[in-house]
C-alpha positions in Angstrom: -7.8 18.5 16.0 -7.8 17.6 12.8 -4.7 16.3 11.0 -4.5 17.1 6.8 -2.5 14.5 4.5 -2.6 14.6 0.8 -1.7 11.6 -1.4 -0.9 10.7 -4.9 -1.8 7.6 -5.8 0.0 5.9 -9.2 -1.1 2.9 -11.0 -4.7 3.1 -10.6 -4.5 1.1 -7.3 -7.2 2.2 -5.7 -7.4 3.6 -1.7 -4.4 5.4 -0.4 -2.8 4.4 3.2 -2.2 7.5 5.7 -0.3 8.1 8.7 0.4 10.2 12.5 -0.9 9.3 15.7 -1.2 9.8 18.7 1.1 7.7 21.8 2.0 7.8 25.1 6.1 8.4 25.9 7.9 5.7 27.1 8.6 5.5 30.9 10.9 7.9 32.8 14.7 5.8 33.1 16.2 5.6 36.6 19.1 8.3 36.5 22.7 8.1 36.8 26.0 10.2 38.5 26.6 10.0 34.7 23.1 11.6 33.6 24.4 15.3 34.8 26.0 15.9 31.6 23.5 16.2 28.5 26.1 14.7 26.3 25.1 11.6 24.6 22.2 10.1 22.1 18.4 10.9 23.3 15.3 9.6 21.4 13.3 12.9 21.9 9.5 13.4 21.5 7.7 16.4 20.1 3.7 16.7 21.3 1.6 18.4 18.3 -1.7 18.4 19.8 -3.0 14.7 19.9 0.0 13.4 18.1 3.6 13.4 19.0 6.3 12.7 16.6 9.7 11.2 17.5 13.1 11.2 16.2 16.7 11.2 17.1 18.8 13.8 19.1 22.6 14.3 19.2 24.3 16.3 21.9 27.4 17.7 22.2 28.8 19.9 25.2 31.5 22.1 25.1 31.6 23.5 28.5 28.0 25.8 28.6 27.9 25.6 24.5 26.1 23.1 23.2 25.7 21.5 19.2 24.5 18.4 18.0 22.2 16.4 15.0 18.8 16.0 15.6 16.4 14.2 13.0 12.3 12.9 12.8 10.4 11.0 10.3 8.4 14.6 10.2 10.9 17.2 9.7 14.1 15.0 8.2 17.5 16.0 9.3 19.2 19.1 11.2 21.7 19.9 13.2 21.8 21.7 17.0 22.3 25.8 16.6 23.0 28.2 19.3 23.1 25.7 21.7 23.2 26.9 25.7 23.6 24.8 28.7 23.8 26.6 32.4 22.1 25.1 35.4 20.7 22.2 34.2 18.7 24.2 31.9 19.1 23.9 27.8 18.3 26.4 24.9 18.8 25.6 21.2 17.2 26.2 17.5 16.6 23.3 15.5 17.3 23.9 12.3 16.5 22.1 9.1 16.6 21.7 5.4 12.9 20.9 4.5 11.0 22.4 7.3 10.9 25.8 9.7 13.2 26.1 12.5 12.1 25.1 15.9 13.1 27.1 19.3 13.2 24.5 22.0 14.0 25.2 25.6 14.2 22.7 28.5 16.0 21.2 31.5 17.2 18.2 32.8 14.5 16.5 35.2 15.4 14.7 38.5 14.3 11.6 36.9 17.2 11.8 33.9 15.0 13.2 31.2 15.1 16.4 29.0 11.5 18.4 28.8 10.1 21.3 28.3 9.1 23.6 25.4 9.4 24.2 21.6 8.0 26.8 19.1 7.9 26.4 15.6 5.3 28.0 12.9 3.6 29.9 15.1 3.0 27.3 18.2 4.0 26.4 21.4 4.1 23.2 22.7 6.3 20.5 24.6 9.0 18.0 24.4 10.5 15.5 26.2 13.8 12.8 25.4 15.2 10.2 27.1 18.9 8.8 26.9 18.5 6.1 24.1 20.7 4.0 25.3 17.6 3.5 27.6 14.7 3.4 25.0 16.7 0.9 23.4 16.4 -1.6 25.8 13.0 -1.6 25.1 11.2 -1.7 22.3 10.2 1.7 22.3 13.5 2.7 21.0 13.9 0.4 18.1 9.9 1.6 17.4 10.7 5.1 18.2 10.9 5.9 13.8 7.6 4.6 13.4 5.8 6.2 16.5 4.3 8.9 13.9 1.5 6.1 12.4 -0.1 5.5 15.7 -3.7 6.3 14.9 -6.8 6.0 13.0 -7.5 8.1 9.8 -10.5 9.0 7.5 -9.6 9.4 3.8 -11.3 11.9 1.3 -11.3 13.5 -1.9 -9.1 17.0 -1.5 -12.0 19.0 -2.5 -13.8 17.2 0.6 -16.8 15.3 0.7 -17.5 11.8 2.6 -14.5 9.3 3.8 -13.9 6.8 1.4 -11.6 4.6 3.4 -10.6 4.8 6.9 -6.7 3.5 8.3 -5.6 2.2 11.5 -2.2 2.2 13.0 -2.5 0.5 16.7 0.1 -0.8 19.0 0.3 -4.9 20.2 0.7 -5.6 24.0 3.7 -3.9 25.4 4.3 -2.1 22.2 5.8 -5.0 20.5 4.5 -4.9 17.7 1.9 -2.7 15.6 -1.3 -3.6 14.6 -2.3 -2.5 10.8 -5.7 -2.6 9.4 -7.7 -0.5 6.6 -11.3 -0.6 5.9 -13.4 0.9 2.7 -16.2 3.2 3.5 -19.3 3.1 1.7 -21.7 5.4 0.5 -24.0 4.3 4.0 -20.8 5.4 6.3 -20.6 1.1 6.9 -17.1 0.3 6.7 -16.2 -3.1 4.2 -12.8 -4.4 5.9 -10.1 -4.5 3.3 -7.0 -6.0 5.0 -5.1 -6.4 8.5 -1.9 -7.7 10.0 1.2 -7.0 11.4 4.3 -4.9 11.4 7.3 -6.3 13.6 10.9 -5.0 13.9 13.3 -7.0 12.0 16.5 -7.0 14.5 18.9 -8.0 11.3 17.6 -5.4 8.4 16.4 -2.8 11.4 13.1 -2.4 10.0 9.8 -3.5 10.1 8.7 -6.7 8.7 4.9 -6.8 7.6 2.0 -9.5 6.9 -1.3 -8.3 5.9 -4.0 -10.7 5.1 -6.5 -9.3 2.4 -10.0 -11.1 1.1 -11.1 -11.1 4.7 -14.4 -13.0 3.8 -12.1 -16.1 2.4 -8.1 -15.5 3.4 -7.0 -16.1 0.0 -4.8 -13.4 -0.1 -1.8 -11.4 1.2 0.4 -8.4 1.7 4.2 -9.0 2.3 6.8 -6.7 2.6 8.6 -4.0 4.7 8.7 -1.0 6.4 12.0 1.5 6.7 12.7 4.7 6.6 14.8 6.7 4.4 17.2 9.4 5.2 15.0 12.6 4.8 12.4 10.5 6.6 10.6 9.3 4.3 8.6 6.3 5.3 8.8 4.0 2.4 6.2 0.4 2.3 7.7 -2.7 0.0 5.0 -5.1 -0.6 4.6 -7.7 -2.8 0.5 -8.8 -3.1 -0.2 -12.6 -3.3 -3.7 -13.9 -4.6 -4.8 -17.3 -5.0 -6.9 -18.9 -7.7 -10.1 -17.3 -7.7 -9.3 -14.1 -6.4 -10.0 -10.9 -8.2 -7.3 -8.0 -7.0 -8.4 -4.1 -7.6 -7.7 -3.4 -11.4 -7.3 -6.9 -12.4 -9.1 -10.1 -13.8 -9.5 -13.0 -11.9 -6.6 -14.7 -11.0 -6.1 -18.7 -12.2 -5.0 -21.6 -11.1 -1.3 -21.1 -10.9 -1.7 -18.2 -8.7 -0.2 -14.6 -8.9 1.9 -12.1 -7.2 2.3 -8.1 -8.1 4.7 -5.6 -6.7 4.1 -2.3 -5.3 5.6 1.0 -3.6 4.1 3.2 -1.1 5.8 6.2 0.3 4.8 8.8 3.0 6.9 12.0 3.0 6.2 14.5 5.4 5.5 18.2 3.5 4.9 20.7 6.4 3.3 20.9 10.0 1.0 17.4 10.8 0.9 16.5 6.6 2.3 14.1 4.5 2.3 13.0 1.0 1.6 9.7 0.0 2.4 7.7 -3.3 1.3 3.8 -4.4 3.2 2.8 -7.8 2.7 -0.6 -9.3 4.7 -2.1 -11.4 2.7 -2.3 -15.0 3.3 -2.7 -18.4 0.5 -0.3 -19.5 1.6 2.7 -17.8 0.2 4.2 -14.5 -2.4 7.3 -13.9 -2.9 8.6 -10.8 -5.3 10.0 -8.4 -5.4 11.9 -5.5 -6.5 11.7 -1.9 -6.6 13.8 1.8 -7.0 12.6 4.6 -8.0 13.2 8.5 -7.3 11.9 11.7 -10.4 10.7 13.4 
């Protein structure tokens, strides 16, 4: 299946970074007398063919009514409509600002979970959640935002034509921590690595700190920053790029003795089924252009 992302990049910066994946769910919980009652916080899981996109759900039972919150970095917020509970079995729409409504039936499994199946534009497919006061034990749940960049990902021009960079979002043992690494492609198909690091959950700030290291031939330069996400879901990437003496960053001159350090934006918002749109802004004093990129997930 193929995955299509558009992105704008501003400032002349060069390659654009992409998004979506594809994980495995985190372990069933042990239930409880308590787990009868669908009440509570679940981090719930969508499957969209090889991906699967989390987010947050809310749930609220008044006798066999039920109504709620539910939000993902893919579809932003919305609330629980038409909510039914009776024998163990749930029915509810989904309904949201900034994408199409999803239908999601379900029941509550022996092991504590919710699962079963959703429809939205024009699919079927299923769902599971778990109580979150069990994913957050683990770092699944404190992960559970960023679950969506799990994956590897070609980039091309929108009207097509060969990759000219490819992304990778890969988890660390035990899913503490994710792996990040992006490679240029060149006109042979050979990959040239461009950079690669880490992104770990900051427990304080609740997001994710990152350290790229760029110049892979010579290590002579970095990417710091963050990784949150924004109430409508939007994935946002503050980095600050440090290059040593010598070093000669996309768009600029070589750097000298004293060093340098530029500042930068990235966002991905989602903008319908499996597709985002990404944007790169540098600060500048001559303006920025842009350009713009798709990509695909390999």
């Amino acid at each position: 299946m193929k995955t299509k992302i558009t992105a704008a990049i501003c400032g002349a910066l060069g390659l654009p970074y992409v998004v979506f994946g594809q994980h495995s769910p985190p372990p069933p919980s042990s239930p409880s007398t308590s787990d009868h009652s669908i009440t509570g916080d679940w981090i719930i899981h969508f499957q969209a063919g090889h991906h699967s996109v989390s987010g947050n759900l809310r749930l609220q039972a008044d006798g066999d009514r039920i109504a709620g919150s539910v939000e993902t970095a893919h579809t932003g917020p919305g609330t629980v409509q038409n909510g039914k509970w009776n024998n163990q079995k749930l029915s509810a729409t989904l309904v949201f600002e900034k994408h199409e409504s999803v239908a999601l039936e379900g029941e509550l499994k022996n092991d504590g979970t919710l699962a079963g199946h959703y429809t939205t534009e024009g699919r079927t497919e299923t769902w599971q959640a778990d109580r979150s006061k069990t994913a957050t034990a683990s770092t699944d749940g404190v992960y559970a935002q960023y679950e969506g960049l799990i994956g590897t990902w070609d980039m091309t021009a929108p009207g097509g034509g060969r990759p000219i960079a490819v992304q990778r979002f890969s988890w660390g043992p035990g899913r503490s921590y994710i792996w990040y690494a992006s490679s240029f492609i060149g006109p042979d198909g050979k990959e040239e690595p461009h950079f690669e690091g880490m992104l770990v959950w900051n427990g304080v700030h609740k997001n994710l700190d990152m350290l790229l290291t760029m110049d892979l031939k010579s290590g002579r330069a970095q990417e710091q920053g963050t990784f949150s996400v924004a109430p409508d879901g939007t994935i946002m990437r503050e980095i600050t790029g440090v290059y040593s003496e010598g070093v000669t960053p996309i768009g600029e001159t070589q750097v000298g003795p004293d060093g340098m350090s530029k500042h930068f934006r990235q966002t991905f918002k989602p903008d319908g089924p499996d597709k985002l749109i990404t944007s790169v802004m540098r600060e500048t004093n001559d303006g920025v252009g842009s350009r713009r990129f798709q990509g695909a997930s390999g």
